[in-house]
C-alpha positions as CSV (number, residue, x, y, z in Angstrom):
1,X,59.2,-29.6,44.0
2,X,57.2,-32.3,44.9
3,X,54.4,-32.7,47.1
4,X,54.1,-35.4,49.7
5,X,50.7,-37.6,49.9
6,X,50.1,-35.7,53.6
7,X,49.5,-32.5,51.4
8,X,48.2,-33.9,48.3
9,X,45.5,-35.4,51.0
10,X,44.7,-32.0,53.3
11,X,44.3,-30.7,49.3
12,X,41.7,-33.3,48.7
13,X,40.0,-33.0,51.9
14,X,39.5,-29.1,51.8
15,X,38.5,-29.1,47.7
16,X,35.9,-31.6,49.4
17,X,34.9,-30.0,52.1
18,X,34.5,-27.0,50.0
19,X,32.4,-28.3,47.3
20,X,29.8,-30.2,50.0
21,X,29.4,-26.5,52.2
22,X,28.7,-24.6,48.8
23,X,26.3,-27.2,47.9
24,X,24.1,-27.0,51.3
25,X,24.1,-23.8,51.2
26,X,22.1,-23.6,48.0
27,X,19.9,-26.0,49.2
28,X,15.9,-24.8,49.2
29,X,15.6,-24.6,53.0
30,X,18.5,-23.2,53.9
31,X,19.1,-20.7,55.7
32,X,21.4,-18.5,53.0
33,X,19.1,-19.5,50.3
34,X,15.3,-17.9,50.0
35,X,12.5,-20.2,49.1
36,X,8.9,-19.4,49.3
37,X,6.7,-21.2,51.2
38,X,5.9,-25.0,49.3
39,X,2.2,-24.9,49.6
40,X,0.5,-21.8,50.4
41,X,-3.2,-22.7,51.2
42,X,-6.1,-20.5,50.1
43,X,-6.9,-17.7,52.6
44,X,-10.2,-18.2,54.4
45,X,-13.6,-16.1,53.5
46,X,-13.5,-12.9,54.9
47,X,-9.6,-13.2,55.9
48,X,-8.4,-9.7,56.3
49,X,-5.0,-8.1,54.9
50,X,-4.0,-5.0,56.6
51,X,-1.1,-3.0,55.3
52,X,0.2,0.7,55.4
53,X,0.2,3.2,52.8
54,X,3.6,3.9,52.4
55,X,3.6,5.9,49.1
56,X,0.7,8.2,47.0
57,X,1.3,9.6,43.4
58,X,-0.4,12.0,41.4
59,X,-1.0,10.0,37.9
60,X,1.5,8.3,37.2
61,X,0.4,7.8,33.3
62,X,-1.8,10.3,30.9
63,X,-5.3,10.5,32.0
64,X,-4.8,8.3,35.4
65,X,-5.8,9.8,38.3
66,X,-4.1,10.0,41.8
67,X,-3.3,6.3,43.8
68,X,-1.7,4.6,46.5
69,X,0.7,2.3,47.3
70,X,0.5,-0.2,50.7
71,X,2.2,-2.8,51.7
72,X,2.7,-5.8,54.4
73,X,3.9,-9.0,55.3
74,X,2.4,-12.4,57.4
75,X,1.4,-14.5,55.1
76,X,4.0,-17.1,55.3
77,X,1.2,-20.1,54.5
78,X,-1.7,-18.3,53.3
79,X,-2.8,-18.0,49.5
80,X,-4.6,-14.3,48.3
81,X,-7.8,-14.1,46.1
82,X,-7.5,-10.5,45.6
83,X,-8.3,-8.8,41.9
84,X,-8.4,-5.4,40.6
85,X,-11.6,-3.7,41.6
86,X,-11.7,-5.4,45.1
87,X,-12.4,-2.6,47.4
88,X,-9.9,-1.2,50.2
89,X,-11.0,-0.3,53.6
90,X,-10.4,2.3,56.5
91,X,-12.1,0.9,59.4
92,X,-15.7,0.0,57.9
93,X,-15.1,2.9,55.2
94,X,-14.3,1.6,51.7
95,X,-11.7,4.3,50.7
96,X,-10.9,2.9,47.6
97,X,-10.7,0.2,44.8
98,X,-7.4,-2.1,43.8
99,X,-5.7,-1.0,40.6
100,X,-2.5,-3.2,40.9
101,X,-1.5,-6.2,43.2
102,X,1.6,-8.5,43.6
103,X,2.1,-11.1,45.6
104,X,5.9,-11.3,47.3
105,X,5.6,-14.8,47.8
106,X,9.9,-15.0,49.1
107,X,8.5,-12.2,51.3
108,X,5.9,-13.7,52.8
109,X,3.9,-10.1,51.7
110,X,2.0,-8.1,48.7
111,X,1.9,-4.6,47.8
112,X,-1.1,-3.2,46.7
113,X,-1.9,-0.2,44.8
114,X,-5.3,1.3,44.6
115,X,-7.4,4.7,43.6
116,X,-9.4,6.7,46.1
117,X,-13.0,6.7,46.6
118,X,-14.1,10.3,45.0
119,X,-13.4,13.0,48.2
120,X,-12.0,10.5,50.6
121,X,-8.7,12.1,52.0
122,X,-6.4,9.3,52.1
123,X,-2.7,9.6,53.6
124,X,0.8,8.0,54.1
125,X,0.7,6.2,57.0
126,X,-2.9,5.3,57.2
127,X,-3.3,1.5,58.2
128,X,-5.9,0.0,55.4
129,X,-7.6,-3.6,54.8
130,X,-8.7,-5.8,52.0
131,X,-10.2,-9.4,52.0
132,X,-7.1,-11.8,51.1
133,X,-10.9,-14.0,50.0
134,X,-13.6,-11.8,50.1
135,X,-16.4,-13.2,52.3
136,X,-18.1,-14.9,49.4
137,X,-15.1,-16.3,47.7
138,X,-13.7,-19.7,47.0
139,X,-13.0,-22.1,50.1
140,X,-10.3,-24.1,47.5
């Protein structure tokens, strides 16, 4: 059986088409592929990140005491300065210090984990801040 060059050419066409939608569609920039943003700039002095905690844990490792875990998005073009020790805010009261950070850069977010000040009652579902640059950090 033999095909004619009308079918031989609809083959052609469709492999084509095909191969050209799978290639855009893998394309950074797409909108079925996930890039981060290209250039994040530096967050500002004194920027503000305000998340939720969203989880607490009793030690999670011999000798560690109880922490949290927050986290949030918006900040699609902005760059964090934040390092372990930084403190963590409820209103103006620090409530605790930054044990472990990581930046979701496809997610536009972090999550941030951190140990309670001594006696400070923290809870899931509190809304909590840290400087993305503290006040006195880098402006590049």
């Amino acid at each position: 059986m033999s095909l004619s060059n009308r079918a031989w050419l609809a083959i052609v066409v469709i492999c084509g088409f095909s191969a050209v939608t799978v290639r855009l569609s893998a394309q950074p920039g797409s909108k079925t592929a996930e890039a981060p943003t290209a250039n994040p700039v530096l967050a500002k002095p004194g920027t503000k990140f305000q998340f939720d905690v969203i989880e607490m844990f009793d030690a999670k490792y011999l000798g560690d005491t109880p922490g949290y875990l927050g986290r949030s998005g918006g900040l699609a073009d902005k760059r964090p300065h934040v390092a372990l020790g930084d403190p963590v805010y409820r209103g103006e009261e620090k409530v605790g210090s930054v044990t472990n950070v990581t930046w979701l850069r496809t997610q536009d977010g972090m999550t941030v984990e951190f140990d309670p000040n001594p006696l400070t009652r923290v809870t899931v579902g509190d809304s909590v801040w840290l400087y993305l640059n503290p006040p006195d950090g880098p402006t590049k």
